[in-house]
C-alpha positions as CSV (number, residue, x, y, z in Angstrom):
1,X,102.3,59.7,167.2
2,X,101.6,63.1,165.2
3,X,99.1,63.2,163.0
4,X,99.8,64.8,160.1
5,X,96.8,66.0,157.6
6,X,96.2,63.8,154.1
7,X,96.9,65.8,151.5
8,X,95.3,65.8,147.8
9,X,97.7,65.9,145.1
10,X,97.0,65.8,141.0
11,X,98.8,62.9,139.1
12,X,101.6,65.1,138.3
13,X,102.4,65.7,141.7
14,X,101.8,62.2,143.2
15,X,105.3,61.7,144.3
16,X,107.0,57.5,144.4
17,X,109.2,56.5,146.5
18,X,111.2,53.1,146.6
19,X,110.8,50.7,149.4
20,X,111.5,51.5,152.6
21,X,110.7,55.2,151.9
22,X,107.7,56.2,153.9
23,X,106.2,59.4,152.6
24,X,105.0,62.4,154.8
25,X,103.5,65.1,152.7
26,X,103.7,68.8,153.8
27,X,101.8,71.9,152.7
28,X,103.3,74.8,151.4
29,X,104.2,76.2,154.6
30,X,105.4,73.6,156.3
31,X,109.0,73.3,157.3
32,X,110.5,69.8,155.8
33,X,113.6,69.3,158.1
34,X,111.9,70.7,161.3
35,X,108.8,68.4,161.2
36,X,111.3,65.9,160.8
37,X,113.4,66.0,163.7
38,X,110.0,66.3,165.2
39,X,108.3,62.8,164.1
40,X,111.6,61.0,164.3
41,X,111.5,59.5,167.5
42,X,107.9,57.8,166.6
43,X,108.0,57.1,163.0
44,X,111.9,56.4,162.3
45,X,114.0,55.3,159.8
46,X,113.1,55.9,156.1
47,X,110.1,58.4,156.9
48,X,111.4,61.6,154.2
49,X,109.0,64.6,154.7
50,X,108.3,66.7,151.8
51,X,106.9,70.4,151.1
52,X,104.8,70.9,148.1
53,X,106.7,74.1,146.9
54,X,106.4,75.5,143.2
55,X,109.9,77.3,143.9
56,X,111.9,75.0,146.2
57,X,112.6,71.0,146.5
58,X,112.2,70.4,150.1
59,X,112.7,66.9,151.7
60,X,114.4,65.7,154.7
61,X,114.7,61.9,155.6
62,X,115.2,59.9,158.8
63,X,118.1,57.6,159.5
64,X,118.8,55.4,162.6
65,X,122.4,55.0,162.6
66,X,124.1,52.0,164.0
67,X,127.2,54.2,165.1
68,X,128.6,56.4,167.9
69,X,127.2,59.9,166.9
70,X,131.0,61.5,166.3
71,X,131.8,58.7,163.2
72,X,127.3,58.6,162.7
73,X,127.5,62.1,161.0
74,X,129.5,61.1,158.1
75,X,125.7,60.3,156.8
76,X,125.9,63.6,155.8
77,X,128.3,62.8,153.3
78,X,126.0,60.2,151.2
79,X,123.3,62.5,151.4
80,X,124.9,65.1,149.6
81,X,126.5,62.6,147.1
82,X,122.8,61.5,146.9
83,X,121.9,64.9,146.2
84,X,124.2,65.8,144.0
85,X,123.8,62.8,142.0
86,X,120.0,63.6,142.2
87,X,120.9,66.7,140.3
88,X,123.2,65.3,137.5
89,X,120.7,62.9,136.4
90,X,118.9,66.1,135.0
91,X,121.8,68.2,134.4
92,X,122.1,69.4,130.9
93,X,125.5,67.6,129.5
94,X,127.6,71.5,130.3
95,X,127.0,72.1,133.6
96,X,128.7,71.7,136.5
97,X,127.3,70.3,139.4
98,X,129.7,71.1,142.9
99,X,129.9,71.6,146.5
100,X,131.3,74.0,148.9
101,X,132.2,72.0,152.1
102,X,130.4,70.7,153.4
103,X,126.8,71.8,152.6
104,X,126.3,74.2,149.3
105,X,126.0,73.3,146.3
106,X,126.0,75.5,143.1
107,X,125.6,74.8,139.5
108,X,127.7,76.7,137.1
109,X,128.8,78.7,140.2
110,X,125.6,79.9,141.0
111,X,123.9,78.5,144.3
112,X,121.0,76.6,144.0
113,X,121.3,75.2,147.7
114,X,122.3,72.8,149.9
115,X,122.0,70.5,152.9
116,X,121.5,69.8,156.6
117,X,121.4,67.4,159.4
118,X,120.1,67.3,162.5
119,X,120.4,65.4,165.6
120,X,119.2,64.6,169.5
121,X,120.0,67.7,171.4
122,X,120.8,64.9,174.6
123,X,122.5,63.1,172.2
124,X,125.9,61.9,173.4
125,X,129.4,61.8,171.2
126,X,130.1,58.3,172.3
127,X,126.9,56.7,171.8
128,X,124.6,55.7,168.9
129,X,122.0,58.9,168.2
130,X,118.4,58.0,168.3
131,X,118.5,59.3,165.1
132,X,119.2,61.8,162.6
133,X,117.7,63.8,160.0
134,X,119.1,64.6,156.4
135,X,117.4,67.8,155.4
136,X,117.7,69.5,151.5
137,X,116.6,72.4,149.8
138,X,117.4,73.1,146.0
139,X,115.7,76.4,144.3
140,X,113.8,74.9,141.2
141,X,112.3,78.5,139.7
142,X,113.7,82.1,140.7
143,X,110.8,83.8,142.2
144,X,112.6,87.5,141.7
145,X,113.3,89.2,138.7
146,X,115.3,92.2,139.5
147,X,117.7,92.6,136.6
148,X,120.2,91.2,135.2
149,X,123.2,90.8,137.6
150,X,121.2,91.5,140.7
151,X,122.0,88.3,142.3
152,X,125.5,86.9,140.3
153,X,126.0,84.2,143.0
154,X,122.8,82.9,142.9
155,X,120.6,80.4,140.5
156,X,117.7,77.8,140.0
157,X,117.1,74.9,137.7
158,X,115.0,76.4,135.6
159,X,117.4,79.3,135.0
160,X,120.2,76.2,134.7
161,X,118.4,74.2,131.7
162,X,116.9,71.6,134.4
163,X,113.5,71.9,131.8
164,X,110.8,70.0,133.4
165,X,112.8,69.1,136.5
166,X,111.0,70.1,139.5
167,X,110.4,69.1,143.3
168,X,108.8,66.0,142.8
169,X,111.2,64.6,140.1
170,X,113.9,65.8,142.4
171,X,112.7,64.3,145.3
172,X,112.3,60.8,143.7
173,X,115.9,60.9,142.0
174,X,117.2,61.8,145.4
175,X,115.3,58.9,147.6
176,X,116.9,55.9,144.7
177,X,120.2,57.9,144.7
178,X,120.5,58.0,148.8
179,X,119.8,53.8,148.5
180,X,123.0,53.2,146.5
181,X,124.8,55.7,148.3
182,X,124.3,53.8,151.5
183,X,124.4,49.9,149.7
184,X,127.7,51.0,148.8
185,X,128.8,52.3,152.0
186,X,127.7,48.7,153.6
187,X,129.1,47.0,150.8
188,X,133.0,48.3,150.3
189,X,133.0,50.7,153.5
190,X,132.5,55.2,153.8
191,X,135.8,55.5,151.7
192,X,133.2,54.9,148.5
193,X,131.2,57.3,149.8
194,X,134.1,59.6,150.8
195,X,135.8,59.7,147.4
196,X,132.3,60.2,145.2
197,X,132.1,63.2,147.9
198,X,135.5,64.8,147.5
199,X,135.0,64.7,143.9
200,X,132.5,67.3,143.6
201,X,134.3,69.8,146.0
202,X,135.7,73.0,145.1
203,X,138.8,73.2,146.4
204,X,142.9,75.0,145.8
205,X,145.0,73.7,143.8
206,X,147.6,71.5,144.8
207,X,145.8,70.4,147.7
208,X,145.0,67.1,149.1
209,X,141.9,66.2,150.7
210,X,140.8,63.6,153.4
211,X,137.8,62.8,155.2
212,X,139.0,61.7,158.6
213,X,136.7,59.0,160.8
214,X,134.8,61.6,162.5
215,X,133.8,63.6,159.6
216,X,136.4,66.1,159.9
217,X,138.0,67.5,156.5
218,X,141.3,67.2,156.3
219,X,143.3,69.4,154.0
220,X,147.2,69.3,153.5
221,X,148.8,71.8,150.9
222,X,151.4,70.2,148.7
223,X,153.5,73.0,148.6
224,X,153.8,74.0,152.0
225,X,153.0,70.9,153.4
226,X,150.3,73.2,156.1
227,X,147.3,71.4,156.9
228,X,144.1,72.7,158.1
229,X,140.9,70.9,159.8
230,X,137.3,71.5,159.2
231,X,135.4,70.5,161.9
232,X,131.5,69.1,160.2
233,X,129.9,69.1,163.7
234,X,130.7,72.8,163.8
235,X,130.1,73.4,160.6
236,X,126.1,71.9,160.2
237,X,125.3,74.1,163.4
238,X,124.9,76.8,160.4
239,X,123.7,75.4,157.4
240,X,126.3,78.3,154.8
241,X,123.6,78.0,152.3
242,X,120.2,78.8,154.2
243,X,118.7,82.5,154.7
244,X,116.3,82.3,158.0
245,X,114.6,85.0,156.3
246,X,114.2,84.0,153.0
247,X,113.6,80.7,154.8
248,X,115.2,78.8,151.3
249,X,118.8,79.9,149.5
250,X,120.3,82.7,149.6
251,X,120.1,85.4,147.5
């Protein structure tokens, strides 16, 4: 199993986690979703890794789905409703909180970030993944300071009214949020899950949107009755929100 280094943290960084979480602490340059699709196969379900950023929340978690991969990636739906929730529990009582399918999410139109999920390369469509990996980044501070209007499509929490909302309080809100998300997917089935996601996306007007058993958004326009199909294995081979460069949001 990999070791991984113990870390010491100050009170106000100590980080809890409800049972069955199983923390693995990161430094600063560590890479969240990638050491977890690393440590997956040994430590499994529940183990979320986190980087101790100033400027970003970054955490992924582990799941061991019970499911054919093609119908296990709909995970990806409850964590973003986890996510998202995570977020409104600090919102200020004005802002908006949304996503662009399937993986950005902006406040007040600005991005603040998004998420991911990985999966066995071998892994077959048909058959149960070993598992996968829910990955997150949300910008907490803006690091640059170029001028106003410099970056319109962009923002943080603190720029948002988040106040003390940071990584860690993130994190946490996320981890407790993720638990319902999936109690009520076993309880009453992923439509739950489904609706509370559809909710939060942007989307045209007079257009009707369905999350099919795969994943796959469905969208059917009212007016001219065309429908359209996004593809969610396609589209979380390139996480829309995430500069390699920046390695966080983009700008």
């Amino acid at each position: 199993m990999p070791s991984t280094p113990t870390i010491q943290v100050s009170p106000a960084e100590q980080i809890h986690l409800p049972p069955p979480f199983a923390l693995v602490r990161l430094r600063e340059s560590g890479d969240a979703f990638a050491h977890a699709c690393r440590i997956a196969p040994n430590r499994g379900a529940g183990t979320l890794v986190y980087v101790g950023r100033f400027d970003l929340a970054e955490f992924a978690v582990v799941l061991e789905p019970g499911e054919p991969l093609r119908t296990a990636r709909r995970a990806f739906y409850a964590g973003m409703v986890a996510l998202t929730d995570a977020l409104r529990a600090y919102a200020p009582p004005n802002k908006t909180v949304v996503i662009d399918w399937p993986d950005a999410i902006r406040i007040d139109g600005g991005l603040v970030g998004g998420g991911r999920m990985g999966w066995p390369s071998s892994g077959r469509e048909d058959e149960p993944p070993a598992w996968l990996v829910f990955g997150a980044m949300i910008r907490t501070v803006a690091m640059t300071d170029p001028g106003p209007g410099a970056h319109p499509l962009a923002s943080a929490l603190d720029e948002e009214g988040f106040g003390e909302a940071g990584a860690v309080q993130m994190t946490e809100s996320f981890a407790r949020h993720l638990m319902r998300a999936f109690d009520s997917w076993q309880a009453d089935g992923f439509d739950g899950v489904a609706h509370d996601y559809l909710s939060r996306v942007v989307r045209e007007r007079r257009t009707i949107l369905r999350i099919d058993d795969c994943g796959d958004l469905l969208a059917r326009h009212i007016k001219t009755e065309r429908s359209e199909r996004g593809e969610l294995a396609k589209a979380l081979a390139t996480p829309s929100w995430l500069d390699p460069k920046l390695g966080g949001p983009r700008l």
